[in-house]
N, C-alpha and C positions, 0 to 999 in steps of 0.2 A: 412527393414521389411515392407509388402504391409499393407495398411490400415484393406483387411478381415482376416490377420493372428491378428492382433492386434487386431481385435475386435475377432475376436475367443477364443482369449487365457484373454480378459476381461470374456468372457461369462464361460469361465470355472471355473478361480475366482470366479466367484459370484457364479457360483452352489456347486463350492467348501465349500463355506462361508456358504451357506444358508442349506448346507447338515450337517452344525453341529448341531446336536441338543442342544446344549448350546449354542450358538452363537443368535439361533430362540430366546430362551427364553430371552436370554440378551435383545434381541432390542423389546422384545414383554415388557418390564420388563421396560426398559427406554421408552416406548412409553407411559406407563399406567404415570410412575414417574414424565416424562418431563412435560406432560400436565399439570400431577396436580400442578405439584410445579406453574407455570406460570398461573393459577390461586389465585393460597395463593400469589402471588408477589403483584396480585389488592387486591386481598380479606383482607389480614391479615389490611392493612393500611386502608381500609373500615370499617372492622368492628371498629377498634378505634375511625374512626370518626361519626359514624354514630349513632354504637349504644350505646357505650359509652362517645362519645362528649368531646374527648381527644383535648389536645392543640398539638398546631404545635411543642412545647417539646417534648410530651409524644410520638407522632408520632416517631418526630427522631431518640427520646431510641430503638425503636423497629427496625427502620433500622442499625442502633450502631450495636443491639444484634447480626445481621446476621456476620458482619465483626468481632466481637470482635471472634467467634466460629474460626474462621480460625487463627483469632491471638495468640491466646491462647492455644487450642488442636492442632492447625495443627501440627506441629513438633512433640510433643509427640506421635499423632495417627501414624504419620509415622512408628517410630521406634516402636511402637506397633504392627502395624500388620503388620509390618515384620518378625515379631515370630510365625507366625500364616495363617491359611488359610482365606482366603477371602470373598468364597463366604457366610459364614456363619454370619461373621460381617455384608455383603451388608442387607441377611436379616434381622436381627438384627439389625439395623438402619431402613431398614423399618416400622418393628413393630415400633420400639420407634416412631417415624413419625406419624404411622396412632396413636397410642393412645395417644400424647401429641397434634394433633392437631382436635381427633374426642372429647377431652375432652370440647372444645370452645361452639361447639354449645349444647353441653348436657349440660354443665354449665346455655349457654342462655340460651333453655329452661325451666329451674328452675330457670330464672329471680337473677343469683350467679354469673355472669359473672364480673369480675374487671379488671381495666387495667394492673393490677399486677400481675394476671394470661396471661394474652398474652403476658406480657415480658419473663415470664419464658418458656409458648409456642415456644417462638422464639427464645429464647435462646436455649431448647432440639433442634427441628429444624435445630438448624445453627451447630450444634454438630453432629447431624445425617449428613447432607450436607457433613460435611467434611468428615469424616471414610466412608460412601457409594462413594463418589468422589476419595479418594486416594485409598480406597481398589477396586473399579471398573477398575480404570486404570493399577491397580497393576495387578490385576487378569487375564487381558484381551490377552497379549503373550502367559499365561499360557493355556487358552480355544482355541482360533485360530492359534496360533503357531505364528512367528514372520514375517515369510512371508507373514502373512494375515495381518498385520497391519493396512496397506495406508486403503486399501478396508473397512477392518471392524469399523476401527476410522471414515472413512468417513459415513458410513452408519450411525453410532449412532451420529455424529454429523449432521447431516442432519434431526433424530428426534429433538434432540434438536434446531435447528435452524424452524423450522416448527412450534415446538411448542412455543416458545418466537413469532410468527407471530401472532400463530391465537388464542394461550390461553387468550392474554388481551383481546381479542374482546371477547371470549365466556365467562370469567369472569365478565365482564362488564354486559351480558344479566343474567348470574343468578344471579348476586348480584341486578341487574333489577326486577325481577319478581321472586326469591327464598328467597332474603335476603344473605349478608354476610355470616353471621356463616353457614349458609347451604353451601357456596362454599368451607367452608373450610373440610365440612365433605365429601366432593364430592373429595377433595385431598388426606382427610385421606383414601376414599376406594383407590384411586388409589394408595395408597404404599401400601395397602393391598393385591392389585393384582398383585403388582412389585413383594412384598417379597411370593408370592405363588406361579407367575414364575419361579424364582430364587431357590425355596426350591428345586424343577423339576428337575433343573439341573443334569444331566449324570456323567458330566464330573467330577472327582475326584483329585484336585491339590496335589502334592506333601508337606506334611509337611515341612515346611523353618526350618530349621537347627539353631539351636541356640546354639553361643558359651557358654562354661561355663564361669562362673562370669561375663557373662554379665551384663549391666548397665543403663540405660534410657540414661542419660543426654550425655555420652560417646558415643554411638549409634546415638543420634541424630547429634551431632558436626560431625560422620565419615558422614551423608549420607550430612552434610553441607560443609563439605570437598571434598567430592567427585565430587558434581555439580560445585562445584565451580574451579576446577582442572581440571576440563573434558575438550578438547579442543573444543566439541560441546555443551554439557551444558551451558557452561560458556557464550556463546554468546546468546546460547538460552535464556537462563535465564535476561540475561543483554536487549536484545532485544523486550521480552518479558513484564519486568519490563516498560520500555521507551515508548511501544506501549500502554500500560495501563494509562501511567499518562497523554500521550499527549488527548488518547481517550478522558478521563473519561471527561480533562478541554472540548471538545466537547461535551460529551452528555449533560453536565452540563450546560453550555451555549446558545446551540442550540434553548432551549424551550422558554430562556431571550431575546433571538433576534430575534427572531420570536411573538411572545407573547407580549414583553415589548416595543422593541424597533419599530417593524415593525407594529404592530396591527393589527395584521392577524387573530387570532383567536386560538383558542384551534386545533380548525381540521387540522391548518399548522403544529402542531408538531405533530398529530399522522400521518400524509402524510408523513412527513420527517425520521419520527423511522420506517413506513412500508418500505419505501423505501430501508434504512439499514435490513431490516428482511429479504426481497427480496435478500441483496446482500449478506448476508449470506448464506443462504441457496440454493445461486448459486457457492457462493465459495467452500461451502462443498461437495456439491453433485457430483461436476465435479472435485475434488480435482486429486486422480486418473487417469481422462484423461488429466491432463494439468499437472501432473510429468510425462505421459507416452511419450507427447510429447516434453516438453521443459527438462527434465530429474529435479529430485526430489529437489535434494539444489541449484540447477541453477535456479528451476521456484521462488524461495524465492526473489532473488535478481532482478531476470526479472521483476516479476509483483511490486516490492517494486520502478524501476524505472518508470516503466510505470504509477503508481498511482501518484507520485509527484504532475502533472498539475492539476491534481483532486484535490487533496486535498485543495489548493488555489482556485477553486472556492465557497468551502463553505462559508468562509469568506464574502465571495460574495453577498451571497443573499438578496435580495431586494422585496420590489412588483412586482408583473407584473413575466414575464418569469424567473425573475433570481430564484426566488425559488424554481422554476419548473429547475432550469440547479444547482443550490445548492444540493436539492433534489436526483438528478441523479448522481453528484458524490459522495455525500457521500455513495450511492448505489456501486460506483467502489472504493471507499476506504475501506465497509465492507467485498466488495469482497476476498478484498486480504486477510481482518484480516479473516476471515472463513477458506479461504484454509492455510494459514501459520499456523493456529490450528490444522489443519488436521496434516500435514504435518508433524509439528515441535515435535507433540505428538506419533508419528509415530519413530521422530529419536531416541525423549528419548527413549521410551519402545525398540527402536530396542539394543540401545549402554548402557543398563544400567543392569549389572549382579540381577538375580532373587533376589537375599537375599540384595538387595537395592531397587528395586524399589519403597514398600512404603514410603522409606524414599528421593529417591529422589524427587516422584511425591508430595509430603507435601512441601517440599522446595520450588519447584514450585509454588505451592498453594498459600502459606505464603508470598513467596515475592511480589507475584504477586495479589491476594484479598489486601495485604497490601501496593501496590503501588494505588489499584482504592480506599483505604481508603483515604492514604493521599490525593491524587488526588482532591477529590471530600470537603476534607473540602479548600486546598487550593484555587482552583476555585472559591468558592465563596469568598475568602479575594480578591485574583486576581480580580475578576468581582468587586468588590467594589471601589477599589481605582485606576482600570485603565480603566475599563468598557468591556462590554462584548463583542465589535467588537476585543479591542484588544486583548483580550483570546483567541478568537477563530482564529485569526491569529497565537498566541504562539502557538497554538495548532497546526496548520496547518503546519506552519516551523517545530513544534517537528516530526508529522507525517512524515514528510519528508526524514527525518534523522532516524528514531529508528531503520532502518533497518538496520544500516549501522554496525554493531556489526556480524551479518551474512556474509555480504561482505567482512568483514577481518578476516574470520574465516575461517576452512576447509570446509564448509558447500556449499561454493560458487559454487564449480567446484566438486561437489558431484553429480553424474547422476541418480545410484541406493542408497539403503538403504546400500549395501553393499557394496561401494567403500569405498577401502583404502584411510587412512589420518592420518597425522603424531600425532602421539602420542596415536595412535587407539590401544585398549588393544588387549591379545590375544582374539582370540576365543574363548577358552574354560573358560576364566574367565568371559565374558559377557554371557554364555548361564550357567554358575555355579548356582546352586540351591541353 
């Protein structure tokens, strides 16, 4: 195939994509959501300290609350709206969103603000997070159809990855010159404007079919069986899991070694996390042409060996240039984790029968937020009694290897979305409503 047929048949894609009217409003919907959320990420932890002069306890509670939401609802929300249509829940998390978090600053205002109210803000919050996150992915074959996958996952990851770049900085100036609670009421209009996109929507899903005598707890165990069974799941998930905990001992570290050990300053680590923003939102965006070139479960394993050398320079970093070549790989090590999201959330949604995918996308969720939980308390015991160069080496061998659950799986020598692999169901049961 010549390079202008391929770009030909990209450019039809994307008018294909952008000529959905539901598809517009989705990314018009996540552009308003992404930003604001990536505001409340500086803001919520600001306003505890600033205006109410919380301890480094009361802070943590509030980070706990986001993870405990995925620990706890994820699996039941799965098997939840799997009974159910989607887009209706996205809004409806919305709303709950803008009014548990437009309540902060009208509380301040009336000088009634407790730290006991922002725990429970954060707690709705992390509740909404989950049911809009597993019903948006749920939803999304159902709107662009399964051929549009790669393209339309890539586009909305691509807001997301832009907006984790540039929301701390703009959070940062109006918690500057607005105040805290004011930035939080700048998030709650933006799910306002998500969930008034989304009501828009054209496109009309097919009610999900519920068996009779159905059950919660039996529903959830089938979609935990399922992932777990799947010859592609099952590595996903496992791969997936490994890339999370080796990450998280990195991000956790990074700021102690640079900061602590190297006395570089506060501006080395936001140098170092833009750098990773950069390589996200290189990996995402180009997801697309680099499965069209290297073929789709091939590029997973290609760029997983190409990354290795990278990853052992982080370890690396020092005064002087090395933090500047630290720096820069960890920029080709986020690369990859960007496009293997693309990618990997592409295979689920493509191999996962309709009347499962809330519940396999929650499975994901769950194992996956609850591996950067563990993660992230483990690290600092790690950091404590072995110190933080050698973390972030552990961390750097684990990167190395988390990939390797893909390479032994059918996923390796996978070209398109739709190549045959052993144990691949029929077709008409992964396209089954």
């Amino acid at each position: 195939m010549t390079v202008t047929s391929t770009r030909d048949e990209e450019q039809k894609a994307s008018k294909k994509l952008w000529s959905n009217q539901g598809f517009r409003r989705l990314f018009a919907a996540a552009t308003f959501s992404h930003m604001g959320s990536e505001i409340t990420f500086v803001a919520m932890p600001l306003v505890a300290v600033i205006v109410l002069d919380a301890s480094a306890a009361e802070v943590g509670a509030l980070w706990m609350l986001k993870f405990v939401a995925f620990l706890t609802v994820g699996l039941p929300a799965g098997a939840l709206l799997d009974r159910t249509r989607k887009r209706w829940v996205m809004v409806s998390a919305d709303v709950g969103r803008a009014i548990a978090l437009g309540s902060v600053p009208l509380t301040w205002a009336f000088g009634v603000l407790t730290i006991e109210q922002l725990y429970v803000v954060a707690l709705l919050v992390g509740v909404g997070d989950v049911f809009f996150d597993v019903a948006s992915r749920s939803y999304l074959p159902s709107l662009v159809g399964r051929d549009n996958l790669l393209p339309a996952n890539s586009r909305l990851s691509s807001v997301e990855a832009t907006s984790s770049l540039a929301g701390p900085s703009v959070a940062g100036y109006v918690v500057q010159f607005l105040s805290a609670p004011i930035a939080l009421l700048i998030d709650a209009v933006s799910f306002a404007w998500s969930a008034l996109f989304l009501s828009g929507v054209k496109h009309r899903e097919p009610r999900p079919e519920r068996p009779e005598n159905s059950r919660l707890f039996p529903e959830i165990g089938e979609g935990i069986k399922f992932v777990w069974r799947h010859p592609l799941l099952r590595p996903i998930v496992t791969a997936g899991a490994l890339t999370n905990l080796f990450l998280t001992f990195a991000i956790v570290g990074a700021p102690l070694l640079l900061v602590r050990e190297l006395e570089l300053g506060a501006g080395s680590v936001g140098i170092f996390f833009t750098f990773g923003g950069l390589g996200v939102l290189l990996g995402v965006s180009t997801a697309t042409k680099v499965c069209d070139r290297l073929g789709a479960g091939q590029s997973l394993w290609i760029l997983g060996l190409i990354g290795i050398p990278f990853g052992f320079l982080v370890p690396m970093m020092d005064v002087g240039p090395w933090q500047w070549i630290g720096s820069a790989a960890w920029a080709v090590i986020i690369f990859r984790v960007g496009h293997n999201n693309v990618v990997l959330v592409s295979f689920r949604q493509r191999v996962t029968p309709n009347h499962l995918l809330s519940r396999m996308n929650a499975t994901m969720r769950f194992v996956m937020n609850g591996m950067e939980a563990i993660a992230a308390a483990l690290a600092g015991v790690l950091i404590t009694f072995l110190g933080v160069r050698t973390v972030m080496w552990i961390a750097a061998v684990g990167l190395a290897v988390a990939w390797l659950p893909i390479v032994f799986s059918p996923l390796r020598s996978m070209r398109t979305f739709d190549s045959t692999y052993e144990g691949a169901p029929a077709p008409e049961e992964t396209q089954r409503a």
